[in-house]
C-alpha positions, 0 to 999 in steps of 0.5 A: 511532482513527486509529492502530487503523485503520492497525494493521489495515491493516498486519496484511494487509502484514507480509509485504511488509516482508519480502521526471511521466513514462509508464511504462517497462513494464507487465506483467499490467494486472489488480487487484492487491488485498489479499484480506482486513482485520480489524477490532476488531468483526467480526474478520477477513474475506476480501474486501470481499463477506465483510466487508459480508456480515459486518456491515460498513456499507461497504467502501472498495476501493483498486485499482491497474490494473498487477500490475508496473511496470518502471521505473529507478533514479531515475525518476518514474511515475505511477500511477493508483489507484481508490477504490471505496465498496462500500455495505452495508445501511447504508452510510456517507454517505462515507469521507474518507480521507487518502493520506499516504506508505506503510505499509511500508518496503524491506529492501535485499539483504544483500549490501549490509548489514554485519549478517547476515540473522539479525542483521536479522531479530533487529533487526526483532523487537527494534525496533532500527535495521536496516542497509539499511532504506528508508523510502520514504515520501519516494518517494510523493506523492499528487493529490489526497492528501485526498478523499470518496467516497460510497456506489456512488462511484468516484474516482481519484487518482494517486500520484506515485513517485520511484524511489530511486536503489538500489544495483545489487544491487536491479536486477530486484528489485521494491520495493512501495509500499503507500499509507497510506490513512486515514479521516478518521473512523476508518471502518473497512472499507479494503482497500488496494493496492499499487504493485510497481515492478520495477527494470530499470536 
């Protein structure tokens, strides 16, 4: 069941693929949020509101505070991240959710790549190695990485990132981390976030 919550967060985050110290710089400090999840029972919805409207008996609400953070090549941010328990009409008890690396991966430019940008895109629908991948899950850690929210609950906890050391072709390009988030009990209703560092240096 774990698995199939992970797959319907990942329908919301596709297109990302595609494309302790302070923080160096931020820009626009408002809620960057997914607007949507689908879920196996009532199919797919926009927004937390539409979802517990829909059925849903709770809505987990991941947030982060910054739309971008500048930051350099071999930096360490911290980021706070909110965790909302939105209660239905039947709420759950409590989501016991699990932050664990992210669910998504880095294409670096293919200034950088021997393959064309066919080649690749070909390699990622066949499921084959794609030259200039990043899995930057080894980049993120998180405190606490395990925790309970009840129903109406608000709590938070940081995401500690380390800023690959990239080559120079990704300076002023953004890399995104979406945290992978899971709960315990297979709960669906979780809309996540993501944490887009710019790289200035």
């Amino acid at each position: 069941m774990q698995k199939k919550t992970t797959k319907y967060m990942l329908a919301g985050i596709v297109a990302v693929i595609a494309s302790v110290l302070t923080l160096a710089s931020v820009q626009n400090a408002s809620t960057l949020q997914f607007d949507s999840v689908t879920t196996g029972e009532i199919g797919y919805v926009a927004g937390p509101d539409a979802y517990l409207a829909s059925g849903g008996r709770s809505a987990l609400i991941v947030s982060v505070p910054f739309d971008i953070i500048e930051a350099k090549r071999g930096q360490n941010i911290d980021v706070p991240i909110t965790l909302t328990h939105k209660a239905g009409k039947n709420p759950l008890d409590a989501y016991v959710v699990r932050f664990e690396g992210v669910s998504n991966s880095l294409i670096l430019p293919s200034a950088v790549s021997k393959q064309t940008p066919e080649e690749r895109s070909q390699a990622i629908r066949d499921n084959k190695p794609v030259e200039g991948l990043v899995d930057l899950s080894p980049f993120i850690t998180y405190s606490p990485g395990r925790i309970s929210i009840a129903a109406g609950e608000t709590k938070t906890i940081t995401a500690h990132i380390h800023v690959p050391e990239l080559p120079d072709e990704m300076i002023g390009k953004h890399v995104r981390f979406v945290p992978n988030v899971a709960d315990e009990n297979a709960n669906s209703g979780i809309f996540p976030s993501m944490i887009t560092v710019k790289v200035v240096g």
